[in-house]
ROSEVEX-743403 format. One record per residue (C-alpha): residue in one letter; x, y, z; residue number from 1. Coordinates in Angstrom, 2 decimals. Example, Ala and Ser with C-alpha at 12.3 -4.5 7.8 and 13.67 -1.06 7.14 Angstrom:
<sites>
+--------+---------+---------+---------+-----+
| residu |      px |      py |      pz | num |
+--------+---------+---------+---------+-----+
|      a |   12.30 |   -4.50 |    7.80 |   1 |
|      s |   13.67 |   -1.06 |    7.14 |   2 |
+--------+---------+---------+---------+-----+
</sites>
This chain:
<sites>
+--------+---------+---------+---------+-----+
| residu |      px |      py |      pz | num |
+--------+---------+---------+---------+-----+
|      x |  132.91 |   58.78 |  147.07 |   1 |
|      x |  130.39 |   61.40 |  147.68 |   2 |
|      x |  132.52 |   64.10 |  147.49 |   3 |
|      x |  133.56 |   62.81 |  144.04 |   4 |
|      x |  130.23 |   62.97 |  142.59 |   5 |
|      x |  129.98 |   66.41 |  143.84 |   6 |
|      x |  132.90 |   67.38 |  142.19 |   7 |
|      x |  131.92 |   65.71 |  138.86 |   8 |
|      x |  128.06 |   67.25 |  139.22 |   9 |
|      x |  129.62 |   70.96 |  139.71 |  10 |
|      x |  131.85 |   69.71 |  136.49 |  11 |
|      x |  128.87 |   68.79 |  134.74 |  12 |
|      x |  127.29 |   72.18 |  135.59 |  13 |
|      x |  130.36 |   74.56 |  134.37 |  14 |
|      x |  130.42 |   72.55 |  130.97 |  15 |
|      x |  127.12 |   72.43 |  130.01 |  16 |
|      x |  126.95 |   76.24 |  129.29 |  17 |
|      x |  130.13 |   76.23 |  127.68 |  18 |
|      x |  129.09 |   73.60 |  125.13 |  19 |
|      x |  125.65 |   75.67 |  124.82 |  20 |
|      x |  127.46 |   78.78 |  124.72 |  21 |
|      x |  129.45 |   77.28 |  121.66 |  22 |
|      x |  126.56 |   75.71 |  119.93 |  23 |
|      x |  124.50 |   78.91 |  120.32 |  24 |
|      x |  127.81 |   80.66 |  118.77 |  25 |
|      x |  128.27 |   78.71 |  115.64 |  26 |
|      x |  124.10 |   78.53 |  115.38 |  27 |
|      x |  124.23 |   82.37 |  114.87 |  28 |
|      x |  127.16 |   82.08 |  112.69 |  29 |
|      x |  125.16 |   79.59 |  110.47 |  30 |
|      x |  122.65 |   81.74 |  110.16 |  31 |
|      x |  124.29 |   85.08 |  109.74 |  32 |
|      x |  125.74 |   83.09 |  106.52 |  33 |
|      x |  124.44 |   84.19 |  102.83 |  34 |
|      x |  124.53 |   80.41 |  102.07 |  35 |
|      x |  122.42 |   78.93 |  104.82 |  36 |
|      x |  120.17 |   81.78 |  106.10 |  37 |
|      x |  116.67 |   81.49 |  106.05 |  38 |
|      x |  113.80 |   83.52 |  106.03 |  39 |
|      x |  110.70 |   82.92 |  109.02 |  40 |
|      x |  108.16 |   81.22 |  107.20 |  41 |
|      x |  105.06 |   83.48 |  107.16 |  42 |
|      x |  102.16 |   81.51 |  109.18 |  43 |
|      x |   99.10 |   80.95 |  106.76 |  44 |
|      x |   96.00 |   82.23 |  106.84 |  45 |
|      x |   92.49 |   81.94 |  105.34 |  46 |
|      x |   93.07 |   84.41 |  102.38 |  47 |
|      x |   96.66 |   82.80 |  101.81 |  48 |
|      x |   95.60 |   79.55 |  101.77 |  49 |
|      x |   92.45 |   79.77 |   99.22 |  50 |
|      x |   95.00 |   81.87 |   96.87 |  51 |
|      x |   97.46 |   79.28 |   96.53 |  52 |
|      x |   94.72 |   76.91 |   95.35 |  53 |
|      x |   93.62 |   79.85 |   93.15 |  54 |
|      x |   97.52 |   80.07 |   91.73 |  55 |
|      x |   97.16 |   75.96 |   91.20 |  56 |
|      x |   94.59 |   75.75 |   88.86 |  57 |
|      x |   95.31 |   79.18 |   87.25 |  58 |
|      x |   98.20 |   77.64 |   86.07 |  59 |
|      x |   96.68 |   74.29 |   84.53 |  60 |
|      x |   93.71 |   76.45 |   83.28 |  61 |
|      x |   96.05 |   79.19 |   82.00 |  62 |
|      x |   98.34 |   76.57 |   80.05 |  63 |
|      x |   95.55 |   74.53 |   78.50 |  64 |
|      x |   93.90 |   77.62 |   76.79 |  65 |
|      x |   97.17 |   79.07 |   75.61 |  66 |
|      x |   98.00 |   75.25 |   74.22 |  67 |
|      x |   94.84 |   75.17 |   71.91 |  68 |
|      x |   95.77 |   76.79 |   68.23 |  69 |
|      x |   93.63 |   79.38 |   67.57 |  70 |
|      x |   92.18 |   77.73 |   64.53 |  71 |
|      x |   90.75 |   75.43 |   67.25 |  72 |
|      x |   89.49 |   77.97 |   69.72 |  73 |
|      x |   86.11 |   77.47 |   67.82 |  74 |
|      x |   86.28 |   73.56 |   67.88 |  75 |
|      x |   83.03 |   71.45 |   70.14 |  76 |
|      x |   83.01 |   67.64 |   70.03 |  77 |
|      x |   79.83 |   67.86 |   67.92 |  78 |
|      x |   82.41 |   68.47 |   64.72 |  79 |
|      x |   83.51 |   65.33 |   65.19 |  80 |
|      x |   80.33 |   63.26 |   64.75 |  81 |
|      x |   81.44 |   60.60 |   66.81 |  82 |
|      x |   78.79 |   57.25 |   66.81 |  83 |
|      x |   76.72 |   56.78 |   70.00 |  84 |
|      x |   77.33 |   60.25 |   71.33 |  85 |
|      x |   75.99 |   63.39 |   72.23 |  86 |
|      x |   77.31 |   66.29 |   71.60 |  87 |
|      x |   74.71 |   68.74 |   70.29 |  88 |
|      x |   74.80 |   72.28 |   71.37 |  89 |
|      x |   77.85 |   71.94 |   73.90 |  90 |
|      x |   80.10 |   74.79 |   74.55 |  91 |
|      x |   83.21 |   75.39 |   71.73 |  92 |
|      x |   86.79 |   75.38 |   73.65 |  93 |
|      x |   86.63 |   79.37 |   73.12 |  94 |
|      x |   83.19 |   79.24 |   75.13 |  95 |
|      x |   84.79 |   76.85 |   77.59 |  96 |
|      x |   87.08 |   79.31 |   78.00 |  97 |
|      x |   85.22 |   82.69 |   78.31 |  98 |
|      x |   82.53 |   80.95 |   81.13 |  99 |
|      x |   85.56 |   79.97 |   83.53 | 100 |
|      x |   86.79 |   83.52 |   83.27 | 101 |
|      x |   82.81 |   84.93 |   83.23 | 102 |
|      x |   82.15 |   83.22 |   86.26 | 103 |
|      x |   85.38 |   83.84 |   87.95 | 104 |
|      x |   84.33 |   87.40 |   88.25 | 105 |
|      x |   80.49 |   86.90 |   88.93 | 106 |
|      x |   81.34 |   84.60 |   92.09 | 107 |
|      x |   84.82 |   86.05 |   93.48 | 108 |
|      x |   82.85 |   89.59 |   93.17 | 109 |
|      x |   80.62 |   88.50 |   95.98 | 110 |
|      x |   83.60 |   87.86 |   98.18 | 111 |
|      x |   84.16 |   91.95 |   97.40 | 112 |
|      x |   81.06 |   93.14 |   97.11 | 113 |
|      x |   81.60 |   94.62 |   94.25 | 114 |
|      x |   79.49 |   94.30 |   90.98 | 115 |
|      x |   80.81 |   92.03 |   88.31 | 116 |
|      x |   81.73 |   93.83 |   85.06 | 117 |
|      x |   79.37 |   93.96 |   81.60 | 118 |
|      x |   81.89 |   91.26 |   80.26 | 119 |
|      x |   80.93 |   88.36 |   82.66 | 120 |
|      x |   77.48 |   88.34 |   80.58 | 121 |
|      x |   75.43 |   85.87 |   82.82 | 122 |
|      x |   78.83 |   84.01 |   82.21 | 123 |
|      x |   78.98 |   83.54 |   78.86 | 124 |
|      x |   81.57 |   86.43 |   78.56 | 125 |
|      x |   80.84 |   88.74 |   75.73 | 126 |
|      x |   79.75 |   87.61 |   72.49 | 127 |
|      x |   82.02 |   89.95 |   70.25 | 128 |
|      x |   85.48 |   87.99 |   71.67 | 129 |
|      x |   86.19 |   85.85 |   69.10 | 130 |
|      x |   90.10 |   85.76 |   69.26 | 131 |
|      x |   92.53 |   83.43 |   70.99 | 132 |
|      x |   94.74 |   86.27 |   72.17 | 133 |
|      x |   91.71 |   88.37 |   73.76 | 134 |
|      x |   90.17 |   85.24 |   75.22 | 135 |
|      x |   93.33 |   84.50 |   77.20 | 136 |
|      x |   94.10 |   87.86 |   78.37 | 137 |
|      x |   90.43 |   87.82 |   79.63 | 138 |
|      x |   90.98 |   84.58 |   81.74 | 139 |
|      x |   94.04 |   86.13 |   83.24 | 140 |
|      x |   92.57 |   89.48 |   83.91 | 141 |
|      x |   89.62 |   87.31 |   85.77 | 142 |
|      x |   92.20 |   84.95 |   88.06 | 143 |
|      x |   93.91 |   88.24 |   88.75 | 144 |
|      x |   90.85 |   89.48 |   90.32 | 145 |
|      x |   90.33 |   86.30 |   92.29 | 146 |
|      x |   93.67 |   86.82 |   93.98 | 147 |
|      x |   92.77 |   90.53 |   94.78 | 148 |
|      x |   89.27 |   89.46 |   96.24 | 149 |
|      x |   90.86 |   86.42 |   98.37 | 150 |
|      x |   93.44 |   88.68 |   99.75 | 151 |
|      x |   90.29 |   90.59 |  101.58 | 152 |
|      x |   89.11 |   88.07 |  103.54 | 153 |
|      x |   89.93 |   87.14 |  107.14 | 154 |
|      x |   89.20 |   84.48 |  109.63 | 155 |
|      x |   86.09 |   86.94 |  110.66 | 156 |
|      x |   84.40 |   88.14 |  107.52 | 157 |
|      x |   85.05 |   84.79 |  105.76 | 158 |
|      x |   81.84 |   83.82 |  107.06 | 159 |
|      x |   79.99 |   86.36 |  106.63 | 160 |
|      x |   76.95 |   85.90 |  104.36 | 161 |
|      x |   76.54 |   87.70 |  100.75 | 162 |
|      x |   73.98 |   87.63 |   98.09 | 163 |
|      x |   70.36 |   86.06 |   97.86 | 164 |
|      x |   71.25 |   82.75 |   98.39 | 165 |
|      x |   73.09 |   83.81 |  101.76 | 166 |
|      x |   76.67 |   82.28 |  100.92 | 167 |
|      x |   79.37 |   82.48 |  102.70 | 168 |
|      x |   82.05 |   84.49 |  101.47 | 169 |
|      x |   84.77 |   81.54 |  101.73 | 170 |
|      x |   82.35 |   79.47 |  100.21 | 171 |
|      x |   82.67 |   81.97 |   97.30 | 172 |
|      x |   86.13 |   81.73 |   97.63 | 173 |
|      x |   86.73 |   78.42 |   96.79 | 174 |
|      x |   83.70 |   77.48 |   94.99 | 175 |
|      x |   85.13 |   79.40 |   92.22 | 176 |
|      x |   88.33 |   77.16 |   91.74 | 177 |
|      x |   85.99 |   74.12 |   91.80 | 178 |
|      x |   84.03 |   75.17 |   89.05 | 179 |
|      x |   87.66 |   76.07 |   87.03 | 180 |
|      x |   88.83 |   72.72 |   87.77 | 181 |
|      x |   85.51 |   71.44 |   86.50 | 182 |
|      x |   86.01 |   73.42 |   83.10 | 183 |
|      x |   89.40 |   72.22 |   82.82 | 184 |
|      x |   88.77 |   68.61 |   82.80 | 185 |
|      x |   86.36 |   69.60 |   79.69 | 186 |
|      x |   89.49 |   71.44 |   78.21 | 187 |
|      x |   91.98 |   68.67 |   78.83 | 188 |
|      x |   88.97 |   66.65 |   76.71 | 189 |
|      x |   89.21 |   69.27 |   73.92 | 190 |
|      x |   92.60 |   69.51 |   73.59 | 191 |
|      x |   93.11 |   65.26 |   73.68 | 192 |
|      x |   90.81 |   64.83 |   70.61 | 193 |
|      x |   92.83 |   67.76 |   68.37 | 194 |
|      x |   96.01 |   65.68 |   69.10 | 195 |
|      x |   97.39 |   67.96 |   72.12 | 196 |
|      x |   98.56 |   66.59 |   75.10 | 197 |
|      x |   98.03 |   68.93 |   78.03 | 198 |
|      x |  100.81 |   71.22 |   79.26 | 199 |
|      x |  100.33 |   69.71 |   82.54 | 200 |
|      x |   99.87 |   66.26 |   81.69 | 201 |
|      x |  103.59 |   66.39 |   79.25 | 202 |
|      x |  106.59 |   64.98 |   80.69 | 203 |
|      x |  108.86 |   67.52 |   83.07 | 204 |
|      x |  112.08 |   68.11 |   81.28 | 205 |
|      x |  115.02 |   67.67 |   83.32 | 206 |
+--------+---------+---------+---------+-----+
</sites>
């Protein structure tokens, strides 16, 4: 009886590496194939991480100014004279517009170090942009330089300290998509009481 279990352990130990041999064969073939092979997923990191959540609400921000008509661009609640509120001297959707992409560039350029263009204007943005088409181009000229300034930082100058106030330069980082994501809900306002549902709010077509 002993012997017999020998005989069936040494068994066990010449199949096992045939069967692994196999799987390990058809494996490789599965991933040598066009169809099924994948690439290594590139670990994240600080700078990747805070740019996808840049991309995120570039997008919604993006989408909401480009769904306004630009016969609205100049349109504030306080128009609308609405009982019981209080909208005197708020920002128009164009000014809504031009302080996101202002202050995109007067925060992300203290994660550079770099000084923040004429246009950011204490971020108002400047005064002479009155159209639709410039004010867009000038929020997607300012995300683009978020995404350039995230891309600098690493897991040791990330917390490094900039400015007077002695931030961080991930705070910086990702303080800047808060205060988008703040604007945007003020958008999503301005574009509900023209009649326009948000792009990101619509339903998905199929």
């Amino acid at each position: 009886m002993k012997a017999f279990q020998i005989v069936l352990f040494l068994a066990g130990i010449t199949f096992t590496p045939a069967v692994f041999g196999q799987q390990t064969k058809s494996t490789a073939v599965a991933i040598a194939s066009p169809t099924t092979q994948l690439s290594p997923e590139t670990p994240p990191t600080v700078a990747s991480a805070i740019d996808r959540e840049i991309t995120i609400v570039e997008k919604e921000v993006v989408e909401a100014a480009e769904a306004m008509p630009d016969d609205k661009y100049n349109f504030s609640p306080e128009t609308l004279h609405l009982a019981g509120s209080d909208y005197k001297g708020v920002r128009t959707f164009a000014e809504q517009v031009k302080h996101i992409a202002a202050s995109n560039y007067l925060i992300w350029s203290g994660v550079t170090g770099e000084k923040a263009p004429d246009t950011a204007n204490e971020g108002k943005g400047p005064e002479a942009m009155k159209s639709k088409a410039e004010i867009v181009q000038f929020l997607k000229e300012s995300f683009a330089f978020g995404h350039t300034a995230v891309a600098t930082l690493t897991p040791t100058n990330c917390v490094e300290t900039v400015g007077k106030n002695k931030r961080t330069k991930l705070f910086l980082a990702t303080f800047a998509p808060a205060h988008a994501f703040d604007h945007y809900g003020q958008m999503v306002e301005y574009l509900r009481m023209n009649g326009i549902v948000p792009p990101a709010s619509r339903p998905k077509s199929d």
